[in-house]
C-alpha positions in Angstrom: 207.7 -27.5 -1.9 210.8 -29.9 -2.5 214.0 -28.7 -0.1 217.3 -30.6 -0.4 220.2 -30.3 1.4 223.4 -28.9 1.0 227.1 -30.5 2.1 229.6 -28.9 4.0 233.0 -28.5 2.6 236.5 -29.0 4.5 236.4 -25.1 4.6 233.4 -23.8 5.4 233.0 -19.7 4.6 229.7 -19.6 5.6 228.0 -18.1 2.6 224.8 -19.6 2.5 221.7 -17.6 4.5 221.0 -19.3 8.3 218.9 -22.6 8.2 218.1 -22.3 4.0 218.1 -25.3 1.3 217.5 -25.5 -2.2 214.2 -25.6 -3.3 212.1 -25.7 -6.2 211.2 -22.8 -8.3 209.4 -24.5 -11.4 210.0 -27.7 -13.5 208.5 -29.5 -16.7 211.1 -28.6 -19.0 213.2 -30.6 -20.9 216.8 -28.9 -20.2 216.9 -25.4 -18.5 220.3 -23.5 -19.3 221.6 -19.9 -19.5 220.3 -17.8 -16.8 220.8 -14.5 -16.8 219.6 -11.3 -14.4 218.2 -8.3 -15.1 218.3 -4.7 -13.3 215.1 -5.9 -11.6 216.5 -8.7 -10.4 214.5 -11.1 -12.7 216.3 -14.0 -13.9 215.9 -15.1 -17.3 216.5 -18.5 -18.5 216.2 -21.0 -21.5 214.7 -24.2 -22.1 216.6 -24.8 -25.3 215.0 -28.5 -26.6 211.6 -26.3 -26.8 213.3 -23.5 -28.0 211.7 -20.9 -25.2 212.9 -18.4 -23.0 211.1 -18.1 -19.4 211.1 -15.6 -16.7 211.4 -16.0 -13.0 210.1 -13.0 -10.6 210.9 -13.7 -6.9 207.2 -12.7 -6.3 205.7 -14.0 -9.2 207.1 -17.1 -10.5 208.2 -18.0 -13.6 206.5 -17.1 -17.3 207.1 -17.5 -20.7 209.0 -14.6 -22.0 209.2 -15.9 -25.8 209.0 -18.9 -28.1 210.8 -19.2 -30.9 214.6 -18.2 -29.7 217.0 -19.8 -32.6 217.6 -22.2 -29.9 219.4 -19.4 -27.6 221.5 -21.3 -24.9 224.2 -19.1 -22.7 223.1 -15.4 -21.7 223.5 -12.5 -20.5 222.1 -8.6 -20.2 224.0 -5.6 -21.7 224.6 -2.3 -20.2 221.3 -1.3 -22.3 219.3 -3.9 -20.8 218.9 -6.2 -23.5 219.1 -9.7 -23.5 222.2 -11.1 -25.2 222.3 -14.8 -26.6 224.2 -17.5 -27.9 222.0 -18.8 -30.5 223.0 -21.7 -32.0 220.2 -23.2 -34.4 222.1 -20.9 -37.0 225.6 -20.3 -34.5 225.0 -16.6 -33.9 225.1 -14.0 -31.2 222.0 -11.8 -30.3 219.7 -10.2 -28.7 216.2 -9.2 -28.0 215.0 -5.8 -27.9 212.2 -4.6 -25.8 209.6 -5.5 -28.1 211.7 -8.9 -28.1 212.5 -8.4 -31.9 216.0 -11.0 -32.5 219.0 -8.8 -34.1 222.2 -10.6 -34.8 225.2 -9.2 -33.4 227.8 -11.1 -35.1 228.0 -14.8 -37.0 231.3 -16.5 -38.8 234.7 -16.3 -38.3 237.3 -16.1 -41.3 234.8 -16.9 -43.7 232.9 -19.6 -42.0 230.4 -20.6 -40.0 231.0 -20.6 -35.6 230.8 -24.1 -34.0 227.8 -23.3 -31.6 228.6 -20.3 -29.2 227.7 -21.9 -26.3 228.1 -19.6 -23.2 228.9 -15.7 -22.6 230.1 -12.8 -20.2 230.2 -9.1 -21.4 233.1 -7.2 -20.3 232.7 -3.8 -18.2 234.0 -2.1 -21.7 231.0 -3.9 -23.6 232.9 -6.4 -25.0 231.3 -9.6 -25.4 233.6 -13.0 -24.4 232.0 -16.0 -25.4 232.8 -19.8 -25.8 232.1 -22.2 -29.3 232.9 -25.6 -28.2 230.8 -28.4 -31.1 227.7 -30.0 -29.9 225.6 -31.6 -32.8 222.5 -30.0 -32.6 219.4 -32.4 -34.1 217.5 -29.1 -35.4 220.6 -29.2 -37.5 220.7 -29.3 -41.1 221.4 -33.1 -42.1 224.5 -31.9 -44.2 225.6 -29.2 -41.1 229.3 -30.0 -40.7 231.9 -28.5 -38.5 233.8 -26.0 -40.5 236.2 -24.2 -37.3 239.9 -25.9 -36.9 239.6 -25.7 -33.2 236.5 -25.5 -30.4 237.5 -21.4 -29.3 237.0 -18.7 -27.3 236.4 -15.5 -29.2 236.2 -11.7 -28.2 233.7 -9.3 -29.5 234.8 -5.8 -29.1 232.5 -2.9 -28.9 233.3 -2.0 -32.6 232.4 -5.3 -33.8 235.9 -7.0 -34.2 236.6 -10.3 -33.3 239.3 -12.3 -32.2 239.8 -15.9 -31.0 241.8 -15.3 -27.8 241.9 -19.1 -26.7 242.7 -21.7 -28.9 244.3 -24.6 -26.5 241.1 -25.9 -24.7 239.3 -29.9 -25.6 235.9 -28.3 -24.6 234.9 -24.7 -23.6 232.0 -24.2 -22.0 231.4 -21.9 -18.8 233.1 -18.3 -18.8 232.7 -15.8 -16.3 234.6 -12.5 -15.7 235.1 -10.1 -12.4 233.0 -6.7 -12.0 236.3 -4.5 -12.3 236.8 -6.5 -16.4 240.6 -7.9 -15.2 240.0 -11.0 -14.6 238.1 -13.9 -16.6 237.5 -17.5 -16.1 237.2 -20.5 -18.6 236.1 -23.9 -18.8 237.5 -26.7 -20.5 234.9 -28.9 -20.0 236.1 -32.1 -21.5 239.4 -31.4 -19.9 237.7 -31.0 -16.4 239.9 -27.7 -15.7 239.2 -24.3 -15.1 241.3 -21.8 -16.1 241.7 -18.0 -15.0 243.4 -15.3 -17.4 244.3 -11.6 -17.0 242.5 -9.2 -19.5 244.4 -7.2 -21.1 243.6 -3.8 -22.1 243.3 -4.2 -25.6 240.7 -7.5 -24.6 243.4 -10.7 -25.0 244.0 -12.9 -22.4 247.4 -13.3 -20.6 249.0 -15.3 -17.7 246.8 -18.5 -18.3 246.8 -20.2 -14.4 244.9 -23.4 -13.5 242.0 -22.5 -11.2 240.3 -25.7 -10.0 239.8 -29.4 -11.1 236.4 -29.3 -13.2 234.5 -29.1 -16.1 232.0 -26.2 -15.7 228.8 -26.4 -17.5 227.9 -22.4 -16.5 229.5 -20.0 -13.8 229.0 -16.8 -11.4 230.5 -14.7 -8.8 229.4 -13.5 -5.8 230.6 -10.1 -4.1 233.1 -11.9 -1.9 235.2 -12.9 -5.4 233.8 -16.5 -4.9 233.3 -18.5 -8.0 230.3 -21.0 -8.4 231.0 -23.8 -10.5 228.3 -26.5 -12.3 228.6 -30.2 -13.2 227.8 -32.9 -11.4 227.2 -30.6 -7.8 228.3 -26.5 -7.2 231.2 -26.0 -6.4 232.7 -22.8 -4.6 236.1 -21.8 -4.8 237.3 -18.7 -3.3 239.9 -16.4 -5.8 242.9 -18.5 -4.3 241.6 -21.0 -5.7 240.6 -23.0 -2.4 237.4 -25.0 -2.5 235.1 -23.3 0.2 231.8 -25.4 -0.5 229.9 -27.8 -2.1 226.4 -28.2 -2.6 224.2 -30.6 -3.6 220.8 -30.2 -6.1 218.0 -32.8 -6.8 219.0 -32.6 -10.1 222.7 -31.9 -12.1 223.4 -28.2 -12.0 224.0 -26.8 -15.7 224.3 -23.2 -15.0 223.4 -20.1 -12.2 223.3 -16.7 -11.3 221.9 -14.6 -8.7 218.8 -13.2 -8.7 216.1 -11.1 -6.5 216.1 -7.5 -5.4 218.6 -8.1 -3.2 220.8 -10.3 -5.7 221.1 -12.7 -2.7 219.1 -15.6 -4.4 221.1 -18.2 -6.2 218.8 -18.9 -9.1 220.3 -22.5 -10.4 219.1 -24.1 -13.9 218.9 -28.2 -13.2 217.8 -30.0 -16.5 214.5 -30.3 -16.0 213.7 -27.9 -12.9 214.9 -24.9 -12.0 215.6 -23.9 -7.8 216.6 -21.4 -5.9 218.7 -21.0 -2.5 219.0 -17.9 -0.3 222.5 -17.0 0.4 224.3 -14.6 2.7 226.4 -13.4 -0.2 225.4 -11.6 -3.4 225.5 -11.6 -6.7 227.8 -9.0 -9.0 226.6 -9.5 -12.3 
């Protein structure tokens, strides 16, 4: 079983579990992205080159959930327990039912086709907040063009309007939100910034403040209001904005959550592995 150490920040909080490491949970894939827990405390996650979704159960390991995905990326479980995902071999949101039957929940905006939503967080309310930065994809049609006028962030409300609520951004990528739906926080990944937002009531952002200096490629929170950033290490930054930790994985971090019964495993997606690492905190999403 593969362990690797973690670093100690200038401000240690203490948040990961007594004498734990990261170690590997599974690996053979080509790029593993877009973990996402369920009620159980399974995590689910994508290996989007071979266009599958897997499943990791702390007790029994990882399994293939489904082949065959429209190349989901980024996602996420509503309220009713289905799977939600930004599927971007024809740059759509979905989801899987329970007899894992794809719906499409919305595609286009103004006419034309999305860039390739990319990353997601529903809202307490059931809105769905999600990022469409432009990656060429080679499953791609040859003549497949880029049709938007800027790489957004768009909100979904529960009656099926959208809106792009950030338009200013190089490069979106990671977004996460807090439990109570006020507060949201956004990538710009080519820009190396995180920014946080207020949500207002009718689901716009307001009072844009610079967070922390880096690109995300996928974020969490854990109960403590700490927020887990991926790229070339995790980074944790408290909601002041103070960096509290950094660790360290075998391989570049791309996204996380926490999973387990007890939400206190950090479940991390690393290109071609995935690993786990036991905290003292716990997850909120």
């Amino acid at each position: 079983m593969l362990l690797y150490s973690f670093s100690k920040s200038k401000n240690d909080n203490d948040i990961i579990a007594k004498n734990e490491k990261v170690t590997l949970a599974g690996t053979g894939f080509k790029f593993t992205e877009g973990p996402a827990v369920n009620s159980k405390g399974q995590v689910y996650f994508t290996d989007q080159p071979n266009d599958k979704i897997h499943i990791w159960d702390q007790k029994k390991g990882i399994s293939l959930y489904l082949e065959g995905t429209r190349r989901s990326n980024g996602m996420y479980f509503n309220a009713k327990q289905q799977l939600v995902s930004c599927a971007d071999e024809n740059n759509q949101l979905v989801y899987f039912d329970e007899n894992k039957k794809l719906h499409v929940i919305h595609e286009n905006y103004k006419g034309k086709h999305l860039n390739a939503p990319n990353d997601l967080w529903i809202a307490p309310n059931g809105g769905i907040y999600f990022t469409d930065p432009y990656y060429h994809r080679e499953w791609w049609n040859k003549n497949h063009i880029e049709l938007q006028d800027t790489h957004g962030v768009y909100y979904l409300n529960s009656n099926g309007k959208i809106s792009r609520v950030i338009n200013d951004f190089k490069k979106p990528n990671g977004i996460i939100g807090t439990p109570d739906g006020k507060t949201i926080y956004v990538a710009d990944i080519e820009d190396n910034k995180i920014w946080k937002y207020t949500i207002e009531p009718d689901g716009n952002l307001s009072n844009k403040t610079f967070f922390a200096p880096h690109g995300s490629d996928g974020m969490t929170i854990d109960n403590k209001g700490n927020v887990y950033l991926t790229s070339e290490k995790i980074w944790v930054y408290n909601s002041k904005g103070d960096l509290i930790k950094e660790i360290e994985t075998p391989e570049k971090p791309s996204n996380l959550c926490f999973g387990g019964k007890k939400r206190n495993l950090l479940f991390i997606t690393a290109r071609t592995s995935v690993y786990t690492l036991k905290m003292k905190v716990k997850g909120v999403h």
